[in-house]
Each structure stands twice: as C-alpha cells, then as structure tokens.
MARKEMAR-867161 format. One record per residue (C-alpha): residue number from 1; y, x, z. Coordinates in nm, 2 decimals, padded with zeros to 4 digits. Each point is the difference from the previous one (the first is absolute). Layout:
MARKEMAR-867161
(zati NUM; (Y; X; Z)) ...
//
This chain:
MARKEMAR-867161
(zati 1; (-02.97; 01.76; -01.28)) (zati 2; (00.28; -00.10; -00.23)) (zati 3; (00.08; -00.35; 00.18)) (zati 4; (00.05; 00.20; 00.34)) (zati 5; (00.20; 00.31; -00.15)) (zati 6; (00.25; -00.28; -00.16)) (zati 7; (00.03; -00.15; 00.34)) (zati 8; (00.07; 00.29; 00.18)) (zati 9; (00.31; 00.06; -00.26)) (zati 10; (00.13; -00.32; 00.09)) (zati 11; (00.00; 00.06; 00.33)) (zati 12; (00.16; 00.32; 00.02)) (zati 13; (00.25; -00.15; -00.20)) (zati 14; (00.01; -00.30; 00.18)) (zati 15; (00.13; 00.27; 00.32)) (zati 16; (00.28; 00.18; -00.13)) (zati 17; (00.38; -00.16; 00.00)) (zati 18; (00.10; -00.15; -00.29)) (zati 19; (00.31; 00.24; -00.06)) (zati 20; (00.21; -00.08; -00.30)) (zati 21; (00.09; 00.19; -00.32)) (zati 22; (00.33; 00.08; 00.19)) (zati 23; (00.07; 00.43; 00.06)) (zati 24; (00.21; -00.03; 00.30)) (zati 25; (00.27; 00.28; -00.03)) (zati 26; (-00.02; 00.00; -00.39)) (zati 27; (00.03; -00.36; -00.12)) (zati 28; (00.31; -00.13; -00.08)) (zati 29; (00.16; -00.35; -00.02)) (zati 30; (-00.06; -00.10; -00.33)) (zati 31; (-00.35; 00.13; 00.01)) (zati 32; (-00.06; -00.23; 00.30)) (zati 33; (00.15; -00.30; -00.17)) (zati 34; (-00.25; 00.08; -00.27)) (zati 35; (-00.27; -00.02; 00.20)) (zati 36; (00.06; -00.28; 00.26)) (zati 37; (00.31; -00.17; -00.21)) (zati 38; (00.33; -00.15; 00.11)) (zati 39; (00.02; 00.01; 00.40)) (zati 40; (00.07; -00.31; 00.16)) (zati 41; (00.27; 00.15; 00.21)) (zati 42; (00.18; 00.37; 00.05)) (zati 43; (00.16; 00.08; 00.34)) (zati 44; (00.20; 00.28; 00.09)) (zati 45; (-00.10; 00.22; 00.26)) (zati 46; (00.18; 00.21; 00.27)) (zati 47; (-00.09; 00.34; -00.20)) (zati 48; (00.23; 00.14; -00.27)) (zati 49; (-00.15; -00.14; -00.35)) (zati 50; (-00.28; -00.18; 00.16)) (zati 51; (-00.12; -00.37; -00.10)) (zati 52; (-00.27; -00.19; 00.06)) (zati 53; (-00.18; -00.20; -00.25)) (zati 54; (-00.20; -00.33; 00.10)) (zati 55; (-00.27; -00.14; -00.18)) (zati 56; (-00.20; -00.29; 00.03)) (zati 57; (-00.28; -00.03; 00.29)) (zati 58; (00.22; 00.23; 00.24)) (zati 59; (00.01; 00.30; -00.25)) (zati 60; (00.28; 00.24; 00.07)) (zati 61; (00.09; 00.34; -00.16)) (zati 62; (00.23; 00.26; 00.17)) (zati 63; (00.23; 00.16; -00.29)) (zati 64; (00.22; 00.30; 00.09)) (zati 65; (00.26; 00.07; -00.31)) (zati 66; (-00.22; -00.13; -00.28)) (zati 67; (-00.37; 00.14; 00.16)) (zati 68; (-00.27; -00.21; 00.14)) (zati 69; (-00.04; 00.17; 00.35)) (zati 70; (-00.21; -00.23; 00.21)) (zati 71; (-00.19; -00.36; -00.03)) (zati 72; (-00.08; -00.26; 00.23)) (zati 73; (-00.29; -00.25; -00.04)) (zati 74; (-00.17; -00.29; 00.23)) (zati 75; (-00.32; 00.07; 00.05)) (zati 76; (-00.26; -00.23; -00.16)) (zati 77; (-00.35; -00.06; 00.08)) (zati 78; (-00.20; 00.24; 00.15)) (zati 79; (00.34; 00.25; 00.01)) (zati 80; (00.12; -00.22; 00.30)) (zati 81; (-00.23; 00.16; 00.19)) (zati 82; (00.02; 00.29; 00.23)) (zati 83; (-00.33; 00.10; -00.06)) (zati 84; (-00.01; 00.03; -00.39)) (zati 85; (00.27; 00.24; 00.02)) (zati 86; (-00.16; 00.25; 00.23)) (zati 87; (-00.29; -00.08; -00.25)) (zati 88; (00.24; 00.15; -00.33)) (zati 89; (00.09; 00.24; 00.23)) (zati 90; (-00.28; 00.10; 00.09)) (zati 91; (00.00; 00.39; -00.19)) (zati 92; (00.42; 00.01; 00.09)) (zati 93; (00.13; 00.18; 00.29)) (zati 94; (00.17; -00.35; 00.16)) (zati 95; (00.30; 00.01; 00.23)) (zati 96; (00.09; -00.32; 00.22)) (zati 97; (00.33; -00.02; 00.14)) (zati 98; (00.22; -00.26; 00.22)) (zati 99; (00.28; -00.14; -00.22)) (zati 100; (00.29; 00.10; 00.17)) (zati 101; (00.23; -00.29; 00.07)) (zati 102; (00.17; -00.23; 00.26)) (zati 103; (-00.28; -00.26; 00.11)) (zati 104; (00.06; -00.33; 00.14)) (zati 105; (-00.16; -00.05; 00.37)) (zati 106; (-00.28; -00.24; -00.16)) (zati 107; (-00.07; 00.22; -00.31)) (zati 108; (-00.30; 00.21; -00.10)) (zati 109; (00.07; 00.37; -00.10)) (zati 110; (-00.06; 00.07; -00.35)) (zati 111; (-00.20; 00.30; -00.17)) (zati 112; (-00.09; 00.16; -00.30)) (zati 113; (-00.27; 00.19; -00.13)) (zati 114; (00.10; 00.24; -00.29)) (zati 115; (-00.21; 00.14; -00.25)) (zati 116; (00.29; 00.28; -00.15)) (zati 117; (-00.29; 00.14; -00.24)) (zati 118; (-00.01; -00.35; -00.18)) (zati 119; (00.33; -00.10; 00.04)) (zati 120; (-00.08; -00.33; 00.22)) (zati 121; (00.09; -00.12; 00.38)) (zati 122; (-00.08; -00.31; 00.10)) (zati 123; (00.17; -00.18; 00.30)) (zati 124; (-00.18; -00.17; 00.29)) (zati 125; (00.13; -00.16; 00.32)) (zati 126; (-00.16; 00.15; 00.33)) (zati 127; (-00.33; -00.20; 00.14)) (zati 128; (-00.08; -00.14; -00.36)) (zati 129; (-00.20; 00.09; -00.27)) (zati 130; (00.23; -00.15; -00.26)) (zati 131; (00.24; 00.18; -00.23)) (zati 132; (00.33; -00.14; -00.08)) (zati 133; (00.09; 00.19; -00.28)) (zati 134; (-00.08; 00.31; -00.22)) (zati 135; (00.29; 00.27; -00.10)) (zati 136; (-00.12; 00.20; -00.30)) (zati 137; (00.23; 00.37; -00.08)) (zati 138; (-00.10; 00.31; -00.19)) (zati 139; (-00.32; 00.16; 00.10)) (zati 140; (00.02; 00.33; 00.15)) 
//
C-alpha cells in the first residue's frame, strides 16, 4: 500500500504549475534579484515606473515602481499543452477570452484562459492546443 500512496503524491504533484517563490504585488526588486540574480537585460515600459526584467530561457518580470507585479514564462513540457492547463484548472472557475488586438489577414486569433484564484493565464492561439506563454500576477 505504501509504494502506491507515494506514487499518487508524485502525481498530484506532478499536476500543479510550478509557481515560483515570487508574491506578485509584494516583492520588490532586490528580493527578485535575490532569488533569480542579475537580469540579463531591463527595458522600460510605456507605464510610469514600470520595467521589465529579462532572464534567461525567456523569463520576464513586470516591475511597477520597485514591485514585482506580473511574470512571464515559456511553457515547458507538458505546460505547452492546452490540455494540462484545463487539467490545473480543473477545481478554478476558468475564463477564456479573445486577446484584443489588430490581426493580420493570415493570423490566428489568440486566447487566454485565466485562472484569477491562482494567479495564472496561459495564452493559446485559436485552433491549437498549444500555449505560447504563461503570465503569472497576484492570486485573488
């Protein structure tokens, strides 16, 4: 009974979204450089006091005066798949929504499905079952 009760744990854990140690909304700068070190890069953004930090493999944090307020990750493994998500979200009231931009005449609309109870949306183009990328923000 014990070999099957340890393999259940892993899979559970196996299911959930690797989330990191970051508190959207609370964590400042220098607590982020703590954690993930030196960014490669830092871009300004159109938003008074905001920044973006890159880090390696596409890792980007949204900074608003000196709070983390938002990341973005690329989805890895089984993450790049539609399907997994409405999986983790499975006990979350889910929203999907059309991304609202200007799309060129040969371009697929893209959606997301939110998940504001876990602080996670992933972004998906219409007609596939991959995700592009994954935006994580205070839970609510």
């Amino acid at each position: 009974m014990r070999p099957f009760s340890i393999l259940a744990l892993i899979i559970c854990t196996a299911c959930g979204a690797n989330r990191s140690a970051t508190q959207y909304g609370t964590t400042t700068v220098n607590e982020l450089i703590l954690e993930k070190g030196q960014p490669l890069s830092v871009e300004t953004i159109p938003i008074q006091n905001g920044k973006i930090l890159l880090y390696p493999n596409n890792e980007k944090y949204q900074i608003n005066g000196d709070i983390v307020v938002n990341g973005f990750k690329d989805p890895v493994n089984d993450q790049k798949l539609l399907i997994y998500w409405k999986h983790a979200f499975k006990d979350c009231q889910t929203k999907s929504k059309k991304v609202e931009k200007d799309y060129e005449r040969h371009e697929f609309p893209e959606f997301y499905l939110t998940c504001e109870s876990e602080g996670l949306s992933v972004y998906y183009t219409e007609g596939s079952e991959y995700v592009s990328r994954i935006v994580e923000y205070a839970k609510k």
